[in-house]
N, C-alpha and C positions, 0 to 999 in steps of 0.2 A: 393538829391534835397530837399531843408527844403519846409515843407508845412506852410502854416499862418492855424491859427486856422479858425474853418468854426461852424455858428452858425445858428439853424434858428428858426421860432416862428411859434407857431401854433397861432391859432385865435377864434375868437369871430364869425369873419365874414371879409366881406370886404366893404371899406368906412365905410361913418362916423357914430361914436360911437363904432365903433370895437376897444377889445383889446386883448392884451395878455393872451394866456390860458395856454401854455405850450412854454418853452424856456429847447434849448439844446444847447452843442456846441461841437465839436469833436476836439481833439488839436493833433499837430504832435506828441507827444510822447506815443499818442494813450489813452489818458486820454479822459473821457467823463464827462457831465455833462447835466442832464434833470432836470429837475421839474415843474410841473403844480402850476400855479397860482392861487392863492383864488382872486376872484374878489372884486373891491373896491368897495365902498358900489354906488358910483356913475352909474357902470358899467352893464349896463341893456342891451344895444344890443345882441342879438342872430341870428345867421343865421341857419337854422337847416339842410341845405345844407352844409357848415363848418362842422358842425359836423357831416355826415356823411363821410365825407373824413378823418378828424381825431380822430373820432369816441369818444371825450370826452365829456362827458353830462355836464348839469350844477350843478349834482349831486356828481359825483366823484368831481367837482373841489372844492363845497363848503365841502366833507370829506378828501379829499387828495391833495387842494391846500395848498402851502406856500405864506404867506404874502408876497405881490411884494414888502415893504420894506426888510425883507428877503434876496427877490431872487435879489433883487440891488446888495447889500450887498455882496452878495457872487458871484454873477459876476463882480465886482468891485475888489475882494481882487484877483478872479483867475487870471482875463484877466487885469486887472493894465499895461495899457502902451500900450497895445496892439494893432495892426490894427488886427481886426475882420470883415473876411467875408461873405456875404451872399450874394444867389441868387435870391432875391424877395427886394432889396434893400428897392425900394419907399415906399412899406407895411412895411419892417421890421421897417425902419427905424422910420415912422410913431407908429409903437407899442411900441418901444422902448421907447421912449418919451413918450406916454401915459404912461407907465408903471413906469418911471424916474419923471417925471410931478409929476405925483397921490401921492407920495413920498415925496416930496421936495427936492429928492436927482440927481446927473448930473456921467453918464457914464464916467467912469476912463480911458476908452477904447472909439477906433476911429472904428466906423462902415463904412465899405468900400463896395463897389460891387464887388461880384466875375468876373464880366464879364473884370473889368481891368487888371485881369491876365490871360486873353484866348487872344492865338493869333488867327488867321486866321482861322489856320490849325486844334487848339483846338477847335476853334468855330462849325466847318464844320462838328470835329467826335463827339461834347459834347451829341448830342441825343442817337445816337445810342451805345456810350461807355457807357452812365449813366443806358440805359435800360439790356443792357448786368449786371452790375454791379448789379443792383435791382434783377435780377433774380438767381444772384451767391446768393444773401444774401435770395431770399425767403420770404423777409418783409411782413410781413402778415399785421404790422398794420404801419400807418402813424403819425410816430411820431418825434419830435423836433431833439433829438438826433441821429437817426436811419438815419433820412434824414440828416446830417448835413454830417455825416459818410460817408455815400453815395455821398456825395458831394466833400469830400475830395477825397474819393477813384476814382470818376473822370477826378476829377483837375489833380492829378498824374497821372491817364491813358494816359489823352488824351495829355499832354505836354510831355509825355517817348513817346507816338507813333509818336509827333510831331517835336521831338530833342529838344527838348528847354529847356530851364531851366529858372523856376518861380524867379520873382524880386518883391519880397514883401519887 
């Protein structure tokens, strides 16, 4: 059963002036990809609720972010062509663009919602398969990559428990 790639975004916050702090994505061949964003000089919103779920300060990001032209750039060359999943769409999608905007540059790749590939039956076990999953892995901290992983590894659970086969 081919998996779509599964991507998600940490944050600043939620609503407006939130943006992009850390982008992951987990692909079928089991390739990952993370990195934390240096913020654009614009980029002043903090929520310090966010940051404790994802536990990234605005310290680490201004020593160990990469420039979101950068991190375009290099999700542009991986994901080229791509439908790319996620589960928090309206937010991602919203970061995404800030993050593409601030840049002057446009995603290579089509952001989708993972919910268009849960049937019924995936819907019904997606909670309780994903917590099961979380606790195989242990994830001590909340992050882009870790959760994107996690997200795949459900998608395939819960549609092998369900018979189905994904049409991405």
């Amino acid at each position: 059963m081919p998996l779509p790639v599964i991507i998600d975004i940490e944050a600043s916050g939620f609503g407006r002036g939130s943006y992009p702090v850390e982008i992951g994505y987990f692909a079928p061949d089991g390739e990952s990809y993370c990195t934390l964003i240096l913020p654009e000089p614009g980029w002043t919103h903090w929520d310090s609720s966010a940051e404790k779920v994802h536990g990234i300060t605005r310290e680490v990001l201004a020593s160990h972010g990469k420039p979101a032209a950068e991190v375009c750039l290099a999700l542009n060359r991986s994901l080229h062509g791509k439908k790319v999943y996620c589960d928090g769409w309206a937010h991602d999608y919203v970061w995404l663009a800030v993050m593409y905007d601030a840049v002057g540059l446009i995603p290579s790749f089509q952001l989708k919602d993972l919910r268009e590939l849960l049937s019924d039956c995936s819907k019904s076990l997606w909670h309780p398969t994903r917590a099961l999953i979380e606790t195989r892995h242990a994830m001590r901290r909340h992050r882009a990559s870790g959760d994107a992983r996690i997200l795949a590894e459900t998608l395939l659970e819960t549609t092998r428990q369900c018979g189905g086969d994904l049409q991405i």
